[in-house]
TIMINU-451763 format. One record per residue: x, y, z of N, C-alpha, C, CB in turn. Coordinates in Angstrom, 3 decimals. Glycine has a CB too. Example, Ala and Ser with C-alpha at 12.3 -4.5 7.8 and 13.67 -1.06 7.14 Angstrom:
<tormars>
     n_c1     n_c2     n_c3    ca_c1    ca_c2    ca_c3     c_c1     c_c2     c_c3    cb_c1    cb_c2    cb_c3
   13.190   -5.690    7.800   12.300   -4.500    7.800   13.200   -3.300    7.800   11.308   -4.473    9.046
   12.850   -2.250    7.080   13.670   -1.060    7.140   12.900    0.030    7.870   14.084   -0.598    5.725
</tormars>
This chain:
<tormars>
     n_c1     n_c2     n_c3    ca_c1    ca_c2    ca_c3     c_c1     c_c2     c_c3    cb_c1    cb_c2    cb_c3
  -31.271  -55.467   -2.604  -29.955  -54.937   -2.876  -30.041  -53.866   -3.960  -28.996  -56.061   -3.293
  -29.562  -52.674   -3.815  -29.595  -51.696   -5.136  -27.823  -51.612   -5.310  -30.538  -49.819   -4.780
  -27.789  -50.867   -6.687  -26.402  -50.614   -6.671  -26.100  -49.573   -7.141  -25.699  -51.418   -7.204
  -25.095  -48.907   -6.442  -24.848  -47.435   -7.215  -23.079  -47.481   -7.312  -25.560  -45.792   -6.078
  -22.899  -46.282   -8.459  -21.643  -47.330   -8.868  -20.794  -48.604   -9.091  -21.222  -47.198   -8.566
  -21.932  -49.358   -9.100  -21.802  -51.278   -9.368  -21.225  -51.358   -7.865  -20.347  -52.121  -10.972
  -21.236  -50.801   -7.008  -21.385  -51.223   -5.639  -22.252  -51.727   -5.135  -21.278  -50.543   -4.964
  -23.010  -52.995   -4.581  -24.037  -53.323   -4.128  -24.086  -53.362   -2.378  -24.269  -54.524   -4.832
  -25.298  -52.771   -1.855  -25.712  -53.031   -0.523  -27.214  -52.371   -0.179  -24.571  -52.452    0.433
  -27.707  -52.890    1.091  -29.172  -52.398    1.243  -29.521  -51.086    0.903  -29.603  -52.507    2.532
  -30.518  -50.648    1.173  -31.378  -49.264    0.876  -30.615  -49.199    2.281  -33.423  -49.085    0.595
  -30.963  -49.239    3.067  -30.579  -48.817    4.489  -29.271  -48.927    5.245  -31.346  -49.432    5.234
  -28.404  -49.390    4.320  -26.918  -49.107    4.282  -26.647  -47.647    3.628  -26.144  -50.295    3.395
  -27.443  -47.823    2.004  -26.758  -46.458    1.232  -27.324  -45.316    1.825  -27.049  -46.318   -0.433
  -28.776  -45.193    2.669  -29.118  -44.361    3.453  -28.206  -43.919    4.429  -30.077  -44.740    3.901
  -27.655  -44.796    5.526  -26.901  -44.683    6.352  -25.383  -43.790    5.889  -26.833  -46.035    6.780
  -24.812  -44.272    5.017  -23.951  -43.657    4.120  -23.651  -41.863    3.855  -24.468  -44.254    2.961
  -25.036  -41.886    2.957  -25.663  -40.588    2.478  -25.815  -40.025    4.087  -27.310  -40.785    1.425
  -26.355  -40.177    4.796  -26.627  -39.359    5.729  -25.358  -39.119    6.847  -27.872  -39.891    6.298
  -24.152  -39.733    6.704  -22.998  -39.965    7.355  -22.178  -38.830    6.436  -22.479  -41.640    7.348
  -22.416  -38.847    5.001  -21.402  -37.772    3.744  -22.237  -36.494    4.455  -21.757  -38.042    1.368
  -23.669  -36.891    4.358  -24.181  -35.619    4.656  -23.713  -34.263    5.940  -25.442  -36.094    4.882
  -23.934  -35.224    6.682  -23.100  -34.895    8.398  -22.088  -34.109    8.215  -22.353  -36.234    9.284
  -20.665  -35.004    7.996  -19.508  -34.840    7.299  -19.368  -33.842    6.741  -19.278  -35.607    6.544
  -20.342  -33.156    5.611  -20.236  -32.119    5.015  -20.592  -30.555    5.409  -20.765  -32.476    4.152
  -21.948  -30.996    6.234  -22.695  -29.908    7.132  -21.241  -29.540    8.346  -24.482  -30.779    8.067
  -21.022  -30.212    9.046  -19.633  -30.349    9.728  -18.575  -29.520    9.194  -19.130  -31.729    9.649
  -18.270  -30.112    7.849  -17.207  -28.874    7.740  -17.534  -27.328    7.257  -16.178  -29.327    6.745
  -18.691  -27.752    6.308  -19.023  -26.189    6.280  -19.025  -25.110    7.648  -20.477  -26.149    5.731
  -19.512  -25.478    8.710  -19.896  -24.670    9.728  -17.984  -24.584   10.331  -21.380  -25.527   10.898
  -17.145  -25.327   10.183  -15.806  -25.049   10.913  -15.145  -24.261    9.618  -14.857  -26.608   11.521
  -15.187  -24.603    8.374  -14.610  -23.749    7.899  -14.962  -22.533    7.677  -14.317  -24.094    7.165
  -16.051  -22.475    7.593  -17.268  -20.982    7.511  -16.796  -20.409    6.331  -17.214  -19.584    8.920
  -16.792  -20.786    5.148  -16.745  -19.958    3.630  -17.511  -18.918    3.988  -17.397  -20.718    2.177
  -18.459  -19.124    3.817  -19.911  -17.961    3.704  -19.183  -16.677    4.769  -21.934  -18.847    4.643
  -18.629  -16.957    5.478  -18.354  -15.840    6.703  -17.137  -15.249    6.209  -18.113  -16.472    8.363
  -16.166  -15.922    5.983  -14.446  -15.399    4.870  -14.976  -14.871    3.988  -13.256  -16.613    4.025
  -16.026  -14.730    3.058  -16.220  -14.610    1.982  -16.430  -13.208    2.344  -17.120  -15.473    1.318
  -17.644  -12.955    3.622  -18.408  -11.680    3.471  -17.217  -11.006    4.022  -19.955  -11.460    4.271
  -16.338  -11.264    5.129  -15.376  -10.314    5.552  -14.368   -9.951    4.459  -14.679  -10.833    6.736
  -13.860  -10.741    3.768  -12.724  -10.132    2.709  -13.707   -9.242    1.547  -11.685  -11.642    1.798
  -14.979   -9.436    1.318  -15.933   -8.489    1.032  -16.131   -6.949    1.262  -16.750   -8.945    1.493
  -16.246   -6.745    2.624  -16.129   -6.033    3.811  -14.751   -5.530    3.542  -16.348   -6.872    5.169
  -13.836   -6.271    3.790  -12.410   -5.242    3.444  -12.571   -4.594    2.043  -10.804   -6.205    3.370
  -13.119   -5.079    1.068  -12.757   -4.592   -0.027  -13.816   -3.523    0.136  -12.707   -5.535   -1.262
  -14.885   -3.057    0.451  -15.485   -2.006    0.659  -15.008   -1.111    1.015  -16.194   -2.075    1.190
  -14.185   -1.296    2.535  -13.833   -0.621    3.075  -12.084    0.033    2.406  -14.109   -1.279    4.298
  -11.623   -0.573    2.120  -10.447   -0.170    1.177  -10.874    0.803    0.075   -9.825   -1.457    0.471
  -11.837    0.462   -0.544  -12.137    0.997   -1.938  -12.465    2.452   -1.110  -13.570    0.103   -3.025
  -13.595    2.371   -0.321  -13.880    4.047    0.732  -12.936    4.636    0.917  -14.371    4.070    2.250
  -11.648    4.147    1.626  -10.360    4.788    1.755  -10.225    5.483    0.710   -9.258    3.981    1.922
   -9.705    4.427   -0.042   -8.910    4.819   -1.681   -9.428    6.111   -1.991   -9.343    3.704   -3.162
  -11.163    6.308   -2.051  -11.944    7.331   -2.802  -11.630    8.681   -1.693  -13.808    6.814   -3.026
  -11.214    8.771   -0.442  -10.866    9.491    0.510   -9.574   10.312    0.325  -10.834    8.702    1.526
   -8.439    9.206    0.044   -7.247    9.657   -0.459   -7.513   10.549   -1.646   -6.375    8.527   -0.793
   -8.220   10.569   -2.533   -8.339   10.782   -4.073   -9.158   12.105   -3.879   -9.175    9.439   -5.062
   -9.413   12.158   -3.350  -10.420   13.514   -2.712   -8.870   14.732   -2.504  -11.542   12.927   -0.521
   -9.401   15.892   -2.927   -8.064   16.736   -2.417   -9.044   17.902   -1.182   -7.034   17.839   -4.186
   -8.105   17.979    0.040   -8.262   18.582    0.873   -8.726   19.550    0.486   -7.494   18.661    1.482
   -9.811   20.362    1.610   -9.994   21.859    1.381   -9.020   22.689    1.336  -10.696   22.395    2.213
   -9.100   23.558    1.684   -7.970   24.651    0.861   -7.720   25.577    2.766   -9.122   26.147   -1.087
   -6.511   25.098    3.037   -5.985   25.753    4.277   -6.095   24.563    5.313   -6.884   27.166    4.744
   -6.784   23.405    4.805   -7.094   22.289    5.849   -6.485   20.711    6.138   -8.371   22.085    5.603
   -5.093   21.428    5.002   -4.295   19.513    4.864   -3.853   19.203    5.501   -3.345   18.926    4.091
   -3.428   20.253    7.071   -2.812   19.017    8.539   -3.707   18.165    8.953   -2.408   19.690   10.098
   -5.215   19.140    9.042   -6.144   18.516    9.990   -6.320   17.258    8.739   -7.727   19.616   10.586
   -7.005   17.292    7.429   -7.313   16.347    6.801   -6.013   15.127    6.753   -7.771   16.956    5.535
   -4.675   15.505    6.727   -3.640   14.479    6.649   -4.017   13.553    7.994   -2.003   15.192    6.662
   -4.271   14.244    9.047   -4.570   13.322   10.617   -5.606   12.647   10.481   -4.870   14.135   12.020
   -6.399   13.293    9.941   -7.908   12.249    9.968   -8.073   11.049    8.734   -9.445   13.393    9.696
   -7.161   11.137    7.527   -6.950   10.403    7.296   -6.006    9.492    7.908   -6.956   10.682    6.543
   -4.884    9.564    8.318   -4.343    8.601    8.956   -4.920    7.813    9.842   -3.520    8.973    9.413
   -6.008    8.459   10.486   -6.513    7.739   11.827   -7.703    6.942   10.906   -7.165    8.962   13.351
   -8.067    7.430    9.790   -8.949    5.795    9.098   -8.300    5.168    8.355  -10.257    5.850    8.167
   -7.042    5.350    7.652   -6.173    4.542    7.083   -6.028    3.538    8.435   -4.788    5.359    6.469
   -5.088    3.842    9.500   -5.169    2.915   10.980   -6.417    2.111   10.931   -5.260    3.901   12.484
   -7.748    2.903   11.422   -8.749    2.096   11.779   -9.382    0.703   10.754   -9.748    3.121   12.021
   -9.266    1.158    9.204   -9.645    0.474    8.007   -8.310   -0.868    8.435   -9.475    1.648    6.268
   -7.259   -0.395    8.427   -6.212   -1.854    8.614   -6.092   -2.545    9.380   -5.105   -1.856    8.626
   -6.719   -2.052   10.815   -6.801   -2.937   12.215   -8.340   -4.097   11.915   -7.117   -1.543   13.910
   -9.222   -2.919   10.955  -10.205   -4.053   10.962  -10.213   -5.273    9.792  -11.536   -3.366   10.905
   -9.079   -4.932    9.062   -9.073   -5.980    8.322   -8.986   -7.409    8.839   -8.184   -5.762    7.575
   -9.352   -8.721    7.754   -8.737  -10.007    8.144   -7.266   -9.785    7.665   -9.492  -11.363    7.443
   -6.672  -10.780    8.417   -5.263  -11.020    8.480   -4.570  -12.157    7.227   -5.054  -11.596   10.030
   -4.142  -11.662    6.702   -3.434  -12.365    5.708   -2.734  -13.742    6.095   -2.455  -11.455    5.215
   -3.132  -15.219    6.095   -2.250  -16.187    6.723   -0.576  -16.082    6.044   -2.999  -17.756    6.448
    0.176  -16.666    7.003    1.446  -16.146    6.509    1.755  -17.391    5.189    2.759  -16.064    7.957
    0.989  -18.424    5.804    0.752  -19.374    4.664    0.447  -19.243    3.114   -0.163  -19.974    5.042
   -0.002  -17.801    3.145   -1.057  -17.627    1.696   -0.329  -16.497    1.162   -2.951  -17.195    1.930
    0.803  -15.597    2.407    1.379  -14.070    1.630    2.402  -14.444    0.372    2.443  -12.959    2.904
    3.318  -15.290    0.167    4.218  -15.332   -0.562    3.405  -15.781   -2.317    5.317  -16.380    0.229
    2.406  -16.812   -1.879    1.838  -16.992   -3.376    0.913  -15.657   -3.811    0.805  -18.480   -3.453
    0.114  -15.192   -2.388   -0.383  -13.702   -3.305    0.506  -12.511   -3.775   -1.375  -12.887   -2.456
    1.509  -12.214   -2.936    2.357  -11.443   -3.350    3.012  -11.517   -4.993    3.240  -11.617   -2.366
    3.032  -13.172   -5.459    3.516  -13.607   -6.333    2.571  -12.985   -7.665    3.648  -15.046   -6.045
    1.160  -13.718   -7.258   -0.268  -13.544   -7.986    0.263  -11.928   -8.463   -2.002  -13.696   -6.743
    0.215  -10.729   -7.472   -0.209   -9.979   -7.714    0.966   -9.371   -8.778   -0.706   -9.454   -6.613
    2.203   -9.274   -7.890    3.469   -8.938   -9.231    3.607   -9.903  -10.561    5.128   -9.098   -8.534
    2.918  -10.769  -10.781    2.464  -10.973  -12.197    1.601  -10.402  -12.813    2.129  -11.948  -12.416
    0.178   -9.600  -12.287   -0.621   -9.204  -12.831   -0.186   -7.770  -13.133   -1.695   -9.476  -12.210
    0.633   -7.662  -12.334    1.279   -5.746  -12.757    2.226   -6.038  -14.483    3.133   -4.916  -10.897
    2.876   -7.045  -13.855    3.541   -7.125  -15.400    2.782   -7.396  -16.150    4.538   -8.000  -15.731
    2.265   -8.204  -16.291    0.691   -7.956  -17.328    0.179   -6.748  -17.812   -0.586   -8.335  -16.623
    0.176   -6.063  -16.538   -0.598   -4.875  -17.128    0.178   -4.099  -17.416   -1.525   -4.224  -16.420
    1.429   -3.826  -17.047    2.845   -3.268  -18.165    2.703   -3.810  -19.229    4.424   -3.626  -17.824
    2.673   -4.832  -19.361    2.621   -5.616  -21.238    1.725   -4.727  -21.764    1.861   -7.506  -21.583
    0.162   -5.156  -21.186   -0.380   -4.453  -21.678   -0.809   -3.199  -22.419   -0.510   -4.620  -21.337
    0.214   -2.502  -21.377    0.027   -0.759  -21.343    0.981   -0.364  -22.360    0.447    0.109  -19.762
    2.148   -1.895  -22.974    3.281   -1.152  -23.835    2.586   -1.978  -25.111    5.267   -1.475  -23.391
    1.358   -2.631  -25.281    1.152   -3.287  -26.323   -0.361   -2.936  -26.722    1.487   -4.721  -26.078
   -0.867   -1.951  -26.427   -1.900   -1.544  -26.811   -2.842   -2.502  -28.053   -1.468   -0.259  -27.158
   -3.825   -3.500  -27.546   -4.152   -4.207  -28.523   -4.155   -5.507  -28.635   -3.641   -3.886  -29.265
   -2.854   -5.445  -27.610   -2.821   -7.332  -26.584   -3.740   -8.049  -26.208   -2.321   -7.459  -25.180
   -4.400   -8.763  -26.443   -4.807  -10.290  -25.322   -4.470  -10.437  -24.273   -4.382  -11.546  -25.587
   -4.798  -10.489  -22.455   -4.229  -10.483  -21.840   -3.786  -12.207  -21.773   -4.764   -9.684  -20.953
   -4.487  -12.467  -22.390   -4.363  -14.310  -22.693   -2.220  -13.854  -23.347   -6.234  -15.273  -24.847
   -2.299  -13.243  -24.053   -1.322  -13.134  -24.904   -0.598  -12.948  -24.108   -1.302  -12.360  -25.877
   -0.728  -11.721  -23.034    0.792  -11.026  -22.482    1.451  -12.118  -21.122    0.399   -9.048  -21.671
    0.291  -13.056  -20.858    0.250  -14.006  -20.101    1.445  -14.639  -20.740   -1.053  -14.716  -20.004
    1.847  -15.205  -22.164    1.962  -15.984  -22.783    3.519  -15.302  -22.619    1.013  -16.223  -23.975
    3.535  -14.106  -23.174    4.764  -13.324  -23.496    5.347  -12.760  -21.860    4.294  -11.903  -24.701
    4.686  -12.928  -20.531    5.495  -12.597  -19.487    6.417  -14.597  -19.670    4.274  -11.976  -17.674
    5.442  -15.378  -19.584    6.223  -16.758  -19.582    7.037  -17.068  -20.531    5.463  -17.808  -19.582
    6.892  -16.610  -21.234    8.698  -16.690  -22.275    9.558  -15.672  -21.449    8.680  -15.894  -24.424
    9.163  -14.376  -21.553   10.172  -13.886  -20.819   11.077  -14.959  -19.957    9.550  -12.910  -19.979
   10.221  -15.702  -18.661   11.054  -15.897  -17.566   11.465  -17.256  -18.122   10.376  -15.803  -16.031
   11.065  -17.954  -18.699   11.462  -19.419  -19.209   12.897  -19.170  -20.188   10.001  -20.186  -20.253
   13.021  -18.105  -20.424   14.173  -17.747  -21.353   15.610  -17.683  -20.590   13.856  -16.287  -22.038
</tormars>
């Protein structure tokens, strides 16, 4: 009899066990696929950031219809290949993100802030 966590039973029970958590775990990794969400929202952010640096670029000089079209058509292509936002997850990121802007308004009017701080000073705000 061994015991782990003052639980007692055979070697070949807690084997059985361990290799049942093990299963179990291998199992969900492969259905939930982290490793694969991870690299695609990765992948978007590459591909966003490329955009961004595209937009920020100023057209040649006599060439901003043609350049306005060809950007549009990779602005399109960059958003079709994105992952899809669950509708489950838009309202708390939307939330996430218009807090971090006010933050960075605090910030930008408090030159010298903690963002620990402006954290502190958006939640009084709204608790008030």
């Amino acid at each position: 009899m061994y015991s782990i966590f003052g639980v007692k039973a055979l070697r070949s029970t807690w084997l059985g066990w361990f290799a049942v958590l093990t299963f179990s775990m291998t199992l969900v990794d492969m259905v939930v696929d982290w490793r694969g969400n991870a690299q695609s929202h990765g992948d978007a952010v590459r591909q966003l950031a490329a955009l961004k640096a595209e937009y920020r670029t100023p057209p040649a000089s006599g060439d901003e219809v043609a350049e306005k079209d060809r950007l549009s058509q990779r602005y399109q292509a960059v958003m079709d290949a994105l992952p899809p936002i669950p509708e489950g997850h838009f309202l708390a990121l939307k939330a996430r993100h218009l807090r971090k802007v006010e933050i960075s308004k605090i910030l930008s009017q408090n030159p010298g802030m903690t963002p620990r701080r402006a954290r502190r000073e958006l939640g009084r705000r709204f608790s008030s």
